[in-house]
Structure formats: C-alpha cells, structure tokens
N, C-alpha and C positions, 0 to 999 in steps of 0.2 A: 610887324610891330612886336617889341619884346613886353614880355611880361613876366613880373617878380613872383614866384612862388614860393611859400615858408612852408615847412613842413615840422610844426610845433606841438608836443613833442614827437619825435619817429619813437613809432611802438614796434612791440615784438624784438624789442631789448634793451642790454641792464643798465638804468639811469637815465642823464635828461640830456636828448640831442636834439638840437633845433638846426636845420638845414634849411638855408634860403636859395635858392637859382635864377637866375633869370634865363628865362627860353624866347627863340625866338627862330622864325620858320623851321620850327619841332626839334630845335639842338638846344642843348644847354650851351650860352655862352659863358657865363659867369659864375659862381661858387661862394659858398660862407659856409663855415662848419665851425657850430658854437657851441659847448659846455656850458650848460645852463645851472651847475652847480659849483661851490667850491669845497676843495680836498684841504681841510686844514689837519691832516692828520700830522703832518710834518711836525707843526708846531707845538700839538700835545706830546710828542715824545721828548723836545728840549729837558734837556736835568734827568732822566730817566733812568734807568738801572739798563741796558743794552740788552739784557737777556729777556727782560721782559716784551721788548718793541716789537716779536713774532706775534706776541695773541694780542696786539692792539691792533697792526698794520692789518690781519688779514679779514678786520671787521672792516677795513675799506668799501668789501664789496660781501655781498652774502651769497655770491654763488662761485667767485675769483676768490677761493678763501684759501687752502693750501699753495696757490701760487705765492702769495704775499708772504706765509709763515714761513718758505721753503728761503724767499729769496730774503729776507730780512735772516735768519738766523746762517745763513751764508755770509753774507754781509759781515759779522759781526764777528765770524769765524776767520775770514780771510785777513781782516782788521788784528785781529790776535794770533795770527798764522796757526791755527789750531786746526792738527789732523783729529779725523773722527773715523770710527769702528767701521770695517766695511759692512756689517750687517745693519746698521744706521744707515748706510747706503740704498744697501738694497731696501730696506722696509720703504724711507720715501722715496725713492724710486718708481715703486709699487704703486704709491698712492697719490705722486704726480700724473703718471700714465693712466688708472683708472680715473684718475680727475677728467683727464684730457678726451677721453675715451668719452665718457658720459657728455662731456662739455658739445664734443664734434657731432655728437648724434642730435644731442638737442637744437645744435646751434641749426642743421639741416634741416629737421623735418619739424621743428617746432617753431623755429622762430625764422626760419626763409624759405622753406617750401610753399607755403601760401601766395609766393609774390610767383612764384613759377605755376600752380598748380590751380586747376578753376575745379573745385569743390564742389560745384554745384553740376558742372559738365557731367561729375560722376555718378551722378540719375539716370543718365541716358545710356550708359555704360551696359554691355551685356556682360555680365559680372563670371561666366564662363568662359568668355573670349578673353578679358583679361588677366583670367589665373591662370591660363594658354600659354600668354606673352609671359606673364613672373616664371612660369617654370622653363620655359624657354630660356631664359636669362639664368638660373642659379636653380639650385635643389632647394633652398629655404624650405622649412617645414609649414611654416605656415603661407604659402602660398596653392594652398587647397582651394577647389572650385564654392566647397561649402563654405569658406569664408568668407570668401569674395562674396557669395551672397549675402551672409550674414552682416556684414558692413554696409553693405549697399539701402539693406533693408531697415539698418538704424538711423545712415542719413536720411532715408528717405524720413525718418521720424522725427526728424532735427526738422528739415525742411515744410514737412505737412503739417506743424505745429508753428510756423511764424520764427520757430529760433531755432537759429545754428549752433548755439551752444558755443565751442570753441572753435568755432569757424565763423562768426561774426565779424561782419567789417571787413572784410576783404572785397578786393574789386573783380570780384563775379563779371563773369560776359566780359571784359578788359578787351582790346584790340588786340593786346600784346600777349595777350595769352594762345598759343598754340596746340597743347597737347588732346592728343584726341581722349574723346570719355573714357576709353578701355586703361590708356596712362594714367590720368587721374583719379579710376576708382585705385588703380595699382600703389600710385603714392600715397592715398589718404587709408588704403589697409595698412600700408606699415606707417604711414603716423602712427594709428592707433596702437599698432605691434611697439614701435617705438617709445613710447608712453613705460611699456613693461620692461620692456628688455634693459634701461638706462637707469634704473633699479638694481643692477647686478652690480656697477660699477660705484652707486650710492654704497652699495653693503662693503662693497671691499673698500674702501673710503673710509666707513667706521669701523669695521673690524681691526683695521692696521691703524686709524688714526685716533680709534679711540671714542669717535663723536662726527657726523656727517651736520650740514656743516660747520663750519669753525672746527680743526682738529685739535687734538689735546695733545698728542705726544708728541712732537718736535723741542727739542730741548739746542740751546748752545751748546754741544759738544757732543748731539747725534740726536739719540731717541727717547723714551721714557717705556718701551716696551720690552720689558724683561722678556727675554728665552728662554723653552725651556723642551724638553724632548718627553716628558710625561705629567706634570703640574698643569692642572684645570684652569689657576687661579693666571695663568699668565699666557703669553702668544704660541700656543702648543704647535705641534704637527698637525694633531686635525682641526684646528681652526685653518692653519693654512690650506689644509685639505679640501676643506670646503671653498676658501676665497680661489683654490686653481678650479674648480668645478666651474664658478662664478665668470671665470674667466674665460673659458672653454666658450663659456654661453656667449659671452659678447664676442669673442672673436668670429664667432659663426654668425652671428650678426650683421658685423662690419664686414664681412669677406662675402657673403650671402647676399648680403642686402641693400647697407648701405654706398659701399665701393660699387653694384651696380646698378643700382638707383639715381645715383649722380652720374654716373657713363651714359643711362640711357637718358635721363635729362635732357642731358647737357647735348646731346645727338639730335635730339629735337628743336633746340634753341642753339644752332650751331652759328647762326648771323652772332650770337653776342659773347661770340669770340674776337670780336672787332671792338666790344664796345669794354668801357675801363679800363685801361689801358694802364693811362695814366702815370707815375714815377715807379721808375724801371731800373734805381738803388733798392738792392734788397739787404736788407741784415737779419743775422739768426746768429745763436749762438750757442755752443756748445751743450749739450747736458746730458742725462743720467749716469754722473760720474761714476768710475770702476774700480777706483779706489778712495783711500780717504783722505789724500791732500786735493785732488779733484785736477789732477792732470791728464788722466785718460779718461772716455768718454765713450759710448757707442754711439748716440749720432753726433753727427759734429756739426760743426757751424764755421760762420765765417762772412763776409762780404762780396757783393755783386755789381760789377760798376755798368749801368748802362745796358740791363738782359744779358751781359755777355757771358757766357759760363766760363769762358778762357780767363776771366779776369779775376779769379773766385782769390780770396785771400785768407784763410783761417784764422777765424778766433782758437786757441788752443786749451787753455789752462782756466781756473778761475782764476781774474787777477792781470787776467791777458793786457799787457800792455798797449796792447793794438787799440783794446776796445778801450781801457781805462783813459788814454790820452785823448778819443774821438770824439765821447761824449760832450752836448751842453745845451743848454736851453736856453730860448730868448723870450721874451715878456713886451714885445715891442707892440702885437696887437693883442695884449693878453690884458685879462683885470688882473695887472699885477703892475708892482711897480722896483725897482732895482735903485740901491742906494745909488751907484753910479752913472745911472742913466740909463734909459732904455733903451738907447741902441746896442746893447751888447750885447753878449751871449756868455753867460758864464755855467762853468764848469758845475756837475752833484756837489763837490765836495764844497764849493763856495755857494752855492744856490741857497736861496732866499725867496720867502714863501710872504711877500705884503702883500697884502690884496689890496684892490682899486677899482671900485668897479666906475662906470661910468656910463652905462644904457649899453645898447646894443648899434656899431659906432661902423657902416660899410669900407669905411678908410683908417676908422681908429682901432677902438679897443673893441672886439666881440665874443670877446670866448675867456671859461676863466681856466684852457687848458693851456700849459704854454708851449713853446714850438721848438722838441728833441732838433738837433742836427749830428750828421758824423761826419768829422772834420769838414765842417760847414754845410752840408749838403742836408735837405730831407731824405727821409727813407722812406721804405715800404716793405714794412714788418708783418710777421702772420705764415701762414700756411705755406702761400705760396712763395715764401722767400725761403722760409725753411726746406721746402723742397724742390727748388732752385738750388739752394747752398748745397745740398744734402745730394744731388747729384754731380755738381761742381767737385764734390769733395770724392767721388767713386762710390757713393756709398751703396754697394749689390742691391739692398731690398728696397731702398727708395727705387732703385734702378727697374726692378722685378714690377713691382706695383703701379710705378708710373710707364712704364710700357703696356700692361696690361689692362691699365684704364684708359689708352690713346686707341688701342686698338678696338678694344671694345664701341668706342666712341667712332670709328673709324667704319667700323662692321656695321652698325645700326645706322651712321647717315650718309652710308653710300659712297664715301667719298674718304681720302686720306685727311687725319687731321695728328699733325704734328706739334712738336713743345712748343712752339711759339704762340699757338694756340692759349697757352696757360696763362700771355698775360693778357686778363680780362676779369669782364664780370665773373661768367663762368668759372674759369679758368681758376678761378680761387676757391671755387667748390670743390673742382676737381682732385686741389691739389689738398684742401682740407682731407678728403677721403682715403689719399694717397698718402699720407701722414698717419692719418688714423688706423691706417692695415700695417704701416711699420711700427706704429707704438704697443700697437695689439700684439705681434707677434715680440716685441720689446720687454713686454712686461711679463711674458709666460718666462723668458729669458730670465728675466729679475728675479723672479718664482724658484727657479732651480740655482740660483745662483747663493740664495738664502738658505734655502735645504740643505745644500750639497756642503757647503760654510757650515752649517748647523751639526751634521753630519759627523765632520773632524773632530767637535769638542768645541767650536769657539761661538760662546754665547756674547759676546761682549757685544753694548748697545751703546757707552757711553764715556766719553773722555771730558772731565771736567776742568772747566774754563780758568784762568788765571789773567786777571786784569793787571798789567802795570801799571805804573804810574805814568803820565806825561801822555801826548799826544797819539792814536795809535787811526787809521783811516781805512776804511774796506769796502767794497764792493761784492753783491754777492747777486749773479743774474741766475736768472731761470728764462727756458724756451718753454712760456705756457701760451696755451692755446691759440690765443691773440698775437704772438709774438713777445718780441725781448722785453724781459722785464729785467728790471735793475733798482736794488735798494741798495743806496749811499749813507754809511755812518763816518759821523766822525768821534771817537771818544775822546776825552781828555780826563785822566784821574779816574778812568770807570764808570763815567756819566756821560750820555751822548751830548754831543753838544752840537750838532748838528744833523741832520736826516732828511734824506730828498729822495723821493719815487719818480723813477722816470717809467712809464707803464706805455704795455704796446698802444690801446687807445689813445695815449698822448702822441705817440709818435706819427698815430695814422691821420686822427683827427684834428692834427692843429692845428691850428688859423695861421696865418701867413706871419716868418719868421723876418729878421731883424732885417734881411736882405726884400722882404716884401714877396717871396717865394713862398710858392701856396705848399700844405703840404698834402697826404696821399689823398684822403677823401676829396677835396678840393679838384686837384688835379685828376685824379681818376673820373669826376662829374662831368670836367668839359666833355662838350662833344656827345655827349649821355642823348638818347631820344627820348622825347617825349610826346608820346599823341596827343594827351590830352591835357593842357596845364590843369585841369580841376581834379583829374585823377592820376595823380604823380608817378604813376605803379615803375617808372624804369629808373625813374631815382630811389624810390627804397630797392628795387633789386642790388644796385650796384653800392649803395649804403651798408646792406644789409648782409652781402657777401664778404664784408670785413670784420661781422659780428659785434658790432660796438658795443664796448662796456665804461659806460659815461661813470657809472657808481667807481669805477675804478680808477678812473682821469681827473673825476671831480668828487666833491663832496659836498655837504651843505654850509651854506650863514644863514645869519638872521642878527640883523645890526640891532635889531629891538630886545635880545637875548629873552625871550619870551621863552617860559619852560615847553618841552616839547610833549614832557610826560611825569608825572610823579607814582615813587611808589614807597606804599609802607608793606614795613615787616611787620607781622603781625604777632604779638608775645606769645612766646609757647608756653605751654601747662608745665 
C-alpha cells in the first residue's frame, strides 16, 4: 500500500524546499520538488543602471553571495565585450575558490553529515580507539587521543542535560544508520574542528572582498582593490601574506580531513552507491579565467551525454556559443505564466518572470522554480558533473584526487569500487571533496599568480565600462558550488531591460518541464529506500547530497504587500 510523504520544509539548507513522495513496499515511486518561495529579483532590476545589478542579485541569497556578484558583472561584461586586468582576475578568482572551499566544508559536515552520522552512537565510542582510526587515515593535527576525549566528554554534557544543542532533531538509532561509535565519535570531532577551520576561508573572502558576506569590490570592468607593494591603506603584500598563511590552513584541512572523511564514509555506506542515480546529463562550465577576455581557463567545463565520458563536449570561452544557444526555461508546472503559452520553453534572453501561483497542483503548477533545459533535455548540475566533465576533459589534478579517493574508498570496504560508483547519493559527496582538493590547490595557484604579476610592475585592477547606445545582450556564467550559474542581461541605451538567473538549484530542483520530464531531484528520488515513511532519513540523504539553496532558486511575495520591516534614521547632533 503506498503512502504520500511531505517533507515541509527539508532543513539543514538555504531557503524553502518542500519534498513530497510517495513510497510503497520501501521504494519511492513517485517525486514532487517544490519552491515554496518566489525570486522576483528579476523584475527589480528592469530600468536599472547594469553596473549596479552585482550588489543587488547577490543579496539573492545570504550565503550564494559572490557567486551571483561574479556572474552578474560578467554578464554585463560580455554584453559590452569588455576586457578586464588580469589582476581583477586573479583577486576574484581567489575569492570564488575561498567561497567554494568554505561552502564544501559546510555543506558536509554541517548540513549532511548528520543524515549519515548517529550522534548519539558516539557515547559508546572508546574515544582512544577512534583517534587510532583518524590517525590511521591522515596526520591531521587534531586528531590526538586527548581530543577525542575532550569531545566525547562535552557531548556527553549535551546529552546528560536533555539538549543536544546543535544536534537536535536528527534521527538518532535510524535503521539506516551504519557507522560504528568509534566513526561517529571521528565525524562529530571534526564537525566541531570544522566549525573553526571554515573561518579561514570567511577571512580571505573579506580581506580580498572587502566585506564577508555580500562583497564590496567587484566592479564592471574588474575590481575596486588598488595594489600596492608597500601602502597600508590598500591590498599590500602582507595582507596577501597572511590570506596564503589562511590558505595553507585550509588546504591541510581539506586534504587531511575532509577528502578522507567522505572516503571513509562513503566505504561504510558503500550499498548507496546504487541508490540516486537518477539523470546522467551532466553540465559544468568553464571558470577561473586566465586571462581578461576569459578564453583560457584552468578548470574547464563542458557536457556529458548519458555518464559517458567519450561523449564530453567543451564549453570553452565566456560567451561559448555551445552553451548560449542550449539554454531555456519552461513554466509549464511552474507558478509562472508565459505570454505565449505554457507550453514552451523560452530562451534567458526572452525569459519572463509573471508569477501565478495556484496551490500546490500533483499534475499542475507546484513549484515557483521553473525547469532549465539544454537543448531540450534536464541536467545534473554540481560536483559531480563538474568532476565528470573535468575528467572527460584530462584534467591531471581532478585525475590525481579522484583516483585517490576510489582507492581509498576501495582499501577501507574491502572491495574495488570504481567511477561508476560516483553516480549516486554518495557518489556526489565524493566528488564534492574531489573538487574541493582541486580548488584548494587552485587557489594557492591564483595566489602566486597575483604576486608574481605584482612583482613586474603591473598594478592595474580596473578597465572602465562604456555603454553604447542601442541593444547590446550578455551572458556571464560561473561554476559555483552547486553548479552552472548564469546571469542573462539585456541592455538597451545603458538600461537593462531585461534580466533572468538561471541558478544551479533551478536546474536540479525543478519540477517537471514542458515535456512533463522530471528534473534531477525528482528523478534521482525514484527508487530511493525508505524504512520508515515516519522517518524519511534516505530521502533527505539523497536531497541533501545536492545541497539545496531554495534562497537562490526562489525568493519571496506577499500579494497583501504588508511591510516586512521599517527603519528610521535617527538625526545626528
């Protein structure tokens, strides 16, 4: 007998996801993935100044906040074919990959770890047995036996007090939970290690950006961060000196800790390399350009038809025809409605942002995200696409990193487990961690890449903008965390006159497109197990391994325009 489960809202990520299933003898057969807000940020930048539309779009989301500012003032760059300083290069460079860095740590051990990890298992733990196993795995420094205790003995104080504190609400004792107490005291030390260490990638964020988050210096035509080789007052040698120090720390981190934390995981839950499957179109796209027209690239991107890596097809340039003609969105089950009808699918550059809401509808309208397609088809954007593409493409240190997290994974469950492995629940941790050890090593790159530039004489951070008159159209993507993000302008006379976000949680989480085709979440649920419909835990795992960021897909209304907040300034003396 089937029965409907709503999971209203799924917590432990950014904005409002409501997930419905229906299960029945322990499988999901069915799916709904809905956006329970609307993004009308589109429609406030109509009439705008183009240069301004960075520090608006990246208040989209309050923690997706240099993504938006990166991919909006590219946009409006490409639109005016305007090259920029390669030190404008490097600086956000710097400050997308410490984004990404910070983003990947969090997105594991704070906001998905708990669906793998029993919290409370790790009471029973002999907290010397498992600083045994950590050092077994990696030198980490803090994986000393005296910490282990020291952790063990504050949950025990969470726990002997009635509160968990920030381990509240989790499905304790779960069926589907495996890992023994010695694993779980190991993952909830470095939560907490975690906590600190993501801090490092926060400071290099403000130091380069100005302001952690919401950044301040991204400008149309590069940066707002003068250089200088001995002036206090501006982005010196030893402030860099210290964001590489910064740097150091996290990569010993992610190479220490978190790349084998997800190996040994994921070795222990090695059955749900079978499960999420789901669409096996991947897209990624090129970025940390290497110059300032943004034709060379150190990772690259591209397309994956069907898992096959034989079939890779490169995105190249910004502006890549490939991808510019693929894109479009449909509104067929969306709260939205299209002047020419809903059956269609149209193009960023025509895209139209009416809303329509109509309840929450299992055959009509449910979601108010609407559903990306490339040239026709859904994708399966993120981690694992990008390192997919990113091996398709040769790329050595994806190569280096995802080999050395197979084997690893290989060596702890006994048994070989190969790439095909990747596509899954898991399999998208995996390749998150496998990403984040080539951005790490990415970004030290970036680091010398700016010095050594600095070095020569050339301080230049800024080439300024000149708007024609008459129609001018641009696209400007970035590969953040979640996947392909894309801001669509269109200016006319130096006012936008049109603007559409097509964002990775749009692409993963849309509700079924014009064709009636589910897209990633959707299709990666079927088949999903579920023990228990009262406690859903195998649906937020495979939710949860895509990282949803609803604040970013969607936004708010309120048709009764009720103030949300007032403020007075208050006269000065």
């Amino acid at each position: 007998m089937s029965k409907r489960v709503t999971i209203d809202p799924v917590t432990r990520i950014e904005g409002h996801l409501r997930v419905d299933v229906e299960v029945d003898g322990g499988r999901v057969k069915k799916a709904w993935a809905s956006g329970q807000m609307w993004r009308g940020v589109e429609n406030i930048l109509i009439g705008r100044d183009p240069r301004d539309a960075w520090a608006i779009t990246q208040r989209i989301c309050g923690v997706c906040t240099t993504v938006h500012a990166m991919a909006s003032v590219r946009a409006v760059e490409n639109a005016l074919q305007l090259e920029i300083p390669v030190n404008a290069q490097y600086i956000r460079n710097m400050i997308m990959l410490a984004h990404a860095i910070h983003d990947h740590i969090v997105h594991f051990y704070h906001l998905s770890a708990l669906d793998w990890v029993d919290v409370v298992s790790a009471l029973k733990a002999d907290p010397d047995k498992a600083a045994e196993l950590a050092q077994s795995l990696s030198n980490w420094n803090g994986n000393s036996k005296a910490e282990f205790r020291k952790v063990q003995e504050k949950l025990k104080g969470f726990v002997g007090t009635g509160q968990l504190g920030i381990f509240t609400n989790g499905y304790w004792g779960h069926p589907a939970m495996k890992l023994s107490p010695e694993v779980n005291l190991l993952a909830v030390v470095h939560y907490l290690q975690a906590l600190e260490v993501q801090r490092y990638a926060n400071k290099i964020v403000a130091i380069l950006g100005s302001k952690s988050p919401h950044i301040q210096n991204v400008a149309v035509g590069g940066v707002a961060n003068p250089l200088s080789l001995n002036s206090q007052s501006v982005l010196t040698v030893e402030r860099l000196l210290a964001v590489k120090e910064w740097m150091l720390k996290l990569d010993d981190f992610v190479k220490n800790v978190y790349l084998v934390d997800v190996a040994a995981i994921g070795a222990f839950y090695a059955d749900w390399t079978k499960v999420g499957r789901g669409i096996t179109d991947y897209l990624c796209v090129p970025d940390i350009p290497l110059d300032g027209k943004g034709t060379t690239f150190a990772l690259p991107g591209g397309y994956i038809e069907g898992g096959k890596l034989d079939s890779f097809k490169p995105i190249k340039t910004f502006g890549d025809q490939y991808f510019v003609d693929g894109v479009s969105e449909a509104v067929k089950h969306s709260w939205y409605d299209y002047k020419g009808g809903n059956n269609q699918s149209l193009h960023p550059y025509k895209g139209e942002t009416t809303p329509n809401y109509t309840d929450f509808q299992d055959d009509g309208k449910y979601s108010w995200l609407k559903s990306p397609t490339f040239y026709g088809k859904p994708m399966q954007v993120g981690p694992l696409a990008r390192v997919l593409n990113m091996l398709a493409a040769g790329h050595e240190p994806t190569k280096k990193y995802a080999t050395g997290a197979l084997d690893l994974v290989s060596s702890i469950a006994g048994t070989t487990v190969g790439l095909d492995a990747m596509h899954s629940t898991i399999g998208r941790h995996a390749a998150r961690a496998v990403g984040c050890a080539v951005q790490s090593d990415e970004m030290i790159k970036q680091w010398d890449l700016l010095v050594t530039n600095m070095a020569k004489g050339d301080l230049t951070t800024f080439n300024k903008p000149v708007f024609p008159k008459g129609e001018q159209m641009g696209v400007g993507f970035h590969e953040a965390p979640r996947g392909v993000l894309s801001h669509w302008v269109v200016i006319d006379s130096g006012k936008i006159a049109n603007y559409q976000c097509v964002v990775p949680t749009t692409w993963n989480a849309a509700p079924r497109n014009e064709k009636d085709v589910p897209g990633a979440y959707e299709a990666c649920l079927l088949d999903n197990p579920v023990a228990d419909p009262e406690k859903p835990l195998e649906v937020l795992r495979t939710v949860h391994s895509f990282d949803p960021c609803l604040a970013c897909a969607v936004h708010v209304v309120d048709e009764e325009q009720r103030p949300v907040v007032t403020v007075t300034a208050a006269a000065s003396c």
